[in-house]
C-alpha positions as CSV (number, residue, x, y, z in Angstrom):
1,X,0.0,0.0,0.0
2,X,1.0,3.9,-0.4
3,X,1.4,6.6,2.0
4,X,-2.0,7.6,0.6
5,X,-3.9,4.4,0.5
6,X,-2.5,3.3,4.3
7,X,-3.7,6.9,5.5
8,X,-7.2,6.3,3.4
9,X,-7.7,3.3,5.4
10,X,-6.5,4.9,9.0
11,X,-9.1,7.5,8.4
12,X,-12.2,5.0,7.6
13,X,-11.0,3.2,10.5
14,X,-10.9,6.0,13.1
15,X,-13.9,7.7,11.3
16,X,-16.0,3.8,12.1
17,X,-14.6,4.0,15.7
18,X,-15.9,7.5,16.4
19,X,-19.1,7.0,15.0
20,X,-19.8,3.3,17.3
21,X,-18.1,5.2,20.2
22,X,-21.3,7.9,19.6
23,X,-24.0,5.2,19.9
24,X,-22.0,3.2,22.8
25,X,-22.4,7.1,24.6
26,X,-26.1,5.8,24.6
27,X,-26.3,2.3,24.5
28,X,-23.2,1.4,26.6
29,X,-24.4,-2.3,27.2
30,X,-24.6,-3.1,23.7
31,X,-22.4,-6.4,23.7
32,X,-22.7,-6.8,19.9
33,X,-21.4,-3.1,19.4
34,X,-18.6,-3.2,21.5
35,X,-17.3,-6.0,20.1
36,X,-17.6,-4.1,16.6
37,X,-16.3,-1.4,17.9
38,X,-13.0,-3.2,19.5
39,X,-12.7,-5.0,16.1
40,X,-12.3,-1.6,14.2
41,X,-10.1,0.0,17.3
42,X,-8.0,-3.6,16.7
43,X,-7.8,-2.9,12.6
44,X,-7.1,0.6,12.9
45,X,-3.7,-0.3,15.3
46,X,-2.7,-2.8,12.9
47,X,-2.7,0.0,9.7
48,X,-1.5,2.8,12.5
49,X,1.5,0.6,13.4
50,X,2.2,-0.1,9.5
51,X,1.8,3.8,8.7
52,X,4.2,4.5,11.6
53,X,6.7,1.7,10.8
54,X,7.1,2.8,7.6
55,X,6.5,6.6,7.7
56,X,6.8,7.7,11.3
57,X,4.5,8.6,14.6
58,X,1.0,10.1,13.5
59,X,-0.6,10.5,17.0
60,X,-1.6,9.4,20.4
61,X,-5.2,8.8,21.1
62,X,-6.9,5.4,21.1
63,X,-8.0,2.8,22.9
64,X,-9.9,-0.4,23.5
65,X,-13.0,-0.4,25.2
66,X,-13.9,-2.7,28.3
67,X,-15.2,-6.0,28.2
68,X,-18.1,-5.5,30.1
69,X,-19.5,-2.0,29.3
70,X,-18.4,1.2,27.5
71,X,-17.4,3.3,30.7
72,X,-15.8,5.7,29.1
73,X,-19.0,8.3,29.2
74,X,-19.0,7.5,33.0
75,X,-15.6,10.1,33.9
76,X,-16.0,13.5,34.3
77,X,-15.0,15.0,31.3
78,X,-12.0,18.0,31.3
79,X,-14.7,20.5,31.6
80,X,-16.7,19.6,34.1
81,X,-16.1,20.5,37.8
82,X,-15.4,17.2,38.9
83,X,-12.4,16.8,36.9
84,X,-10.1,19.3,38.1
């Protein structure tokens, strides 16, 4: 693959994994969906970690959701009072 074609893909990925993470922010006990959505987190590492082998670092934000439930909508979020 290209520079273009491996950045293509990284993009659909991370484009899928935002969108699932947007339901899961309202149906966080949807097994089906969070195994989806770990699936497309999973794919998008394996082209990241190509695209960074091969042309260096692109960022830093990702992650794989837990097994059980998608907590991540259960923190307080940087601007809300409970954070700081």
């Amino acid at each position: 693959m290209t520079r273009d074609e491996l950045l293509n893909e990284l993009m659909e990925l991370d484009f899928m994994a935002v969108d699932i993470a947007l339901y899961l922010n309202t149906h966080p006990d949807d097994m089906e969906t969070i195994e989806e959505y770990n699936k497309v987190i999973r794919a998008a590492d394996v082209v990241r970690e190509k695209y960074e082998t091969m042309y260096g670092p692109l960022c830093s934000f990702r992650s794989v959701s837990g097994k059980e439930k998608f907590d991540w909508i259960d923190d307080p979020w940087p601007w809300q009072k409970a954070f700081n």
